[in-house]
C-alpha positions in Angstrom: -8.2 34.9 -18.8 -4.6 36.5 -19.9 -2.0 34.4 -21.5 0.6 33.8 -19.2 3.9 34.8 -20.3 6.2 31.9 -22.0 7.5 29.0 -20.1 10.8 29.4 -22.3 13.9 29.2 -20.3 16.1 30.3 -22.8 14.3 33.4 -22.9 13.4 33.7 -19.4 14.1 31.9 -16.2 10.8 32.1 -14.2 8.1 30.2 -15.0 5.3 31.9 -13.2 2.8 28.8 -13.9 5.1 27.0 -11.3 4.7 26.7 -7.8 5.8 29.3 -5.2 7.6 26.4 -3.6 9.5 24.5 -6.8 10.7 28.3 -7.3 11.8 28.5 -4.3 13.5 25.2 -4.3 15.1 25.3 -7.6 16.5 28.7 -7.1 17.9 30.1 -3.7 17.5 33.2 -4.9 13.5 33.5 -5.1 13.3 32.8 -1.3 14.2 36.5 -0.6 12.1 37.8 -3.6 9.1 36.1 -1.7 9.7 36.8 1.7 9.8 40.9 0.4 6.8 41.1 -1.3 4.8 38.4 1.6 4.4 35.4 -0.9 4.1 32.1 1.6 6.5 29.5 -0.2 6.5 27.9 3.0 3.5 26.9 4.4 1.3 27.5 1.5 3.7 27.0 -1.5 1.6 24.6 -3.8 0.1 28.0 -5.3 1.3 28.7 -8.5 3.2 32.2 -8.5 0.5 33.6 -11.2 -2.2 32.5 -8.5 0.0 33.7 -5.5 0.5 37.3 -7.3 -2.9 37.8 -8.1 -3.8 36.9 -4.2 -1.6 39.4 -2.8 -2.5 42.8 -5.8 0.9 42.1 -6.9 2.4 42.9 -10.6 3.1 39.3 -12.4 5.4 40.9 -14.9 7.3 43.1 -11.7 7.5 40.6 -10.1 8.6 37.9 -12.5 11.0 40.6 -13.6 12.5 40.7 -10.2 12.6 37.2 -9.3 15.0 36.2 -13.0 17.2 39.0 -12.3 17.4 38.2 -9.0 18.2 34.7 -10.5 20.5 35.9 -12.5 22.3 38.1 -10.2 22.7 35.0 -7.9 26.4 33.5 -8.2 26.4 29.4 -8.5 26.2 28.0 -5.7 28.2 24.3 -4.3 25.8 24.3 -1.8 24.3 20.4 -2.2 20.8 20.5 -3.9 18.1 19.2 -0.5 16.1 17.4 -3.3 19.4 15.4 -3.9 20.4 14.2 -0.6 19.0 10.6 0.7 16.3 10.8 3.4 18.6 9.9 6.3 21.0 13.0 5.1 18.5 15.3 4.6 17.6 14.9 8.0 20.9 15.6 9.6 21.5 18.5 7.4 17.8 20.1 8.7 19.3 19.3 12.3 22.6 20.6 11.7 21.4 23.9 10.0 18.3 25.1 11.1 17.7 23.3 14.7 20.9 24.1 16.0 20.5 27.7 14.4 17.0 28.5 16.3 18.5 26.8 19.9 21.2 29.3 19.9 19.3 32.3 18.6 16.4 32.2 20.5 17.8 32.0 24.0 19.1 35.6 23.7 16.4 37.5 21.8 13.9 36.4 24.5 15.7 39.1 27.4 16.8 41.7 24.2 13.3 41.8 23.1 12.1 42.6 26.9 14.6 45.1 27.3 14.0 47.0 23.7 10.3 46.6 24.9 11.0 48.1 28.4 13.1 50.9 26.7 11.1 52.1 23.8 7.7 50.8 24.1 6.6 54.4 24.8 7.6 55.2 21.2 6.8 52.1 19.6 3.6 50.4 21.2 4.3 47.7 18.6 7.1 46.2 20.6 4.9 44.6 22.9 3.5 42.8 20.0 6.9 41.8 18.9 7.8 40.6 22.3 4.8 38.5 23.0 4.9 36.9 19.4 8.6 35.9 20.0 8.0 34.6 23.1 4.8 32.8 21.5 7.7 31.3 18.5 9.8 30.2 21.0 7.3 28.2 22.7 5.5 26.9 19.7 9.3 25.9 18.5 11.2 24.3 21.3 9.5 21.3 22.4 8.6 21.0 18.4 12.8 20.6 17.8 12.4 18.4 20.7 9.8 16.0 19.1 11.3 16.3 15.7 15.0 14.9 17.2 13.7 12.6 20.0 10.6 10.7 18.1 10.2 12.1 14.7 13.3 12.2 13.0 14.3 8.5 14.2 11.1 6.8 13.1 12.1 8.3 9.6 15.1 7.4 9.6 14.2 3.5 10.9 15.1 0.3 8.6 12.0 -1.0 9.9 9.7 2.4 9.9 6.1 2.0 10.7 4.4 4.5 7.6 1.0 4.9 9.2 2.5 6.4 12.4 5.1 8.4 10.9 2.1 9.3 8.6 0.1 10.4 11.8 2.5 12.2 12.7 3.0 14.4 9.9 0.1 15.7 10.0 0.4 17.2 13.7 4.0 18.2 12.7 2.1 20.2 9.3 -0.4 21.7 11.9 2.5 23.2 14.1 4.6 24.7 10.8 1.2 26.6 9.8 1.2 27.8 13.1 4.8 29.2 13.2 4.1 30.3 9.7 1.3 32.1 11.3 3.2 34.2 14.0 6.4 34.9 11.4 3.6 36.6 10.0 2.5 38.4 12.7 5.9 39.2 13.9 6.4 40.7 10.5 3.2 42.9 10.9 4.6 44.0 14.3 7.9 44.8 12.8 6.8 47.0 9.8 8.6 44.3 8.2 11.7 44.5 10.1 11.7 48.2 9.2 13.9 50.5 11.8 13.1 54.0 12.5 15.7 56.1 12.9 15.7 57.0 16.4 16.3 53.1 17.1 19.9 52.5 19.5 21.8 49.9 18.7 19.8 47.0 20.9 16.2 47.9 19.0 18.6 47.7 15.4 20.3 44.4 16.7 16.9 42.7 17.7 15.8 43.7 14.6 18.3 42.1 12.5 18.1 39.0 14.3 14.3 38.3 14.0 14.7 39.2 10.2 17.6 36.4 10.0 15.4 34.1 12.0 12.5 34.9 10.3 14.0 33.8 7.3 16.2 30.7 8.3 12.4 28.8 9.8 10.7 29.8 6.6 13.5 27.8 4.7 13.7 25.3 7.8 9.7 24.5 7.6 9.8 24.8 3.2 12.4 22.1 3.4 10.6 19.8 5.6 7.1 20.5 3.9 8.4 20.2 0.4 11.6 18.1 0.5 11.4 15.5 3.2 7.4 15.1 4.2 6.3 14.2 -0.1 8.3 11.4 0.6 6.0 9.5 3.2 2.4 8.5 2.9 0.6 11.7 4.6 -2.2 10.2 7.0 -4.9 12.5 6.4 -7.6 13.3 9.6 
């Protein structure tokens, strides 16, 4: 087996016998890296990045490259550290942020994905696929907000919480992020990753940028929730 390169930060940032996910969480600027070349930091991020390259016939050296300049690049951030923030805070700020992102974004692409489907499906039979996925991700993720605010969150964030239900419940809640992990995927397939041809009018580009936006806010929405907030309850396992 090949040694893997040095874990030496003062020579390098990236550590690439780390997991996709601690990368992710201990540098903002990773996310992005991953998302472009298809690494799942999300829903499958306990893979270290040396196993997670090799899975997808990607360079370890490129990428590790691209990932510490990336790094590097980054300006310091006074964004609060997730990791940091008490459970009851952590919370809000996933409520705050993401939640009340995806309730105002996806009321609106719904109709513009129709009507860039009605308009250009001849030239793109894709944009069915985009549509139906959406509307699939919209489905899959508005009564799971729901749960998450009304029943979820509140148990968590109890004096007197009840660990075997919330544990119970973390497992259904683990099941739905693999399945909206599942259909960012697919609506990245349908996209050409977001790609827009040139002929595009200014709805197709707009929907575009949008589902790339969204794409990446619920794949930082569902990493925070699998790796920050559920390690800290007991997990009860089917």
């Amino acid at each position: 087996m090949a040694e893997l390169p040095s874990a030496d930060n003062s020579i390098e940032t990236i550590d690439p016998r780390r997991t996709v996910a601690e990368l992710a969480l201990e540098h903002a600027a990773a996310a992005a890296v991953f998302r472009r070349h298809r690494i799942d930091y999300c829903c499958h991020g306990e893979v270290a990045l040396a196993e997670a390259c090799r899975e997808r016939g990607l360079d370890l050296s490129a990428v590790t490259a691209e990932l510490d300049a990336a790094v590097r690049r980054r300006p310091q951030s006074d964004e609060v550290d997730p990791r940091t923030l008490a459970t009851a805070a952590l919370i809000d700020h996933i409520v705050t942020r993401h939640h009340e992102y995806l309730r105002e974004a996806l009321p609106p692409l719904r109709p513009l994905a129709a009507k860039v489907e009605r308009v250009h499906g001849a030239h793109n039979e894709k944009l069915f696929t985009v549509r139906e996925v959406l509307e699939e991700l919209a489905e899959t993720l508005e009564p799971h907000l729901d749960e998450e605010e009304e029943s979820l969150f509140p148990r968590m964030k109890s004096a007197d919480r009840d660990d075997e239900r919330i544990g119970r419940d973390l497992v259904a809640a683990r099941d739905e992020h693999l399945q909206v992990g599942s259909l960012l995927e697919q609506l990245t397939d349908a996209t050409d990753a977001f790609h827009v041809p040139e002929w595009a009018c200014g709805s197709y580009r707009a929907l575009f940028r949008e589902l790339e936006a969204l794409t990446a806010d619920v794949l930082r929405h569902i990493h925070l929730e699998n790796h920050v907030l559920m390690p800290r309850f007991p997990v009860k396992e089917r």
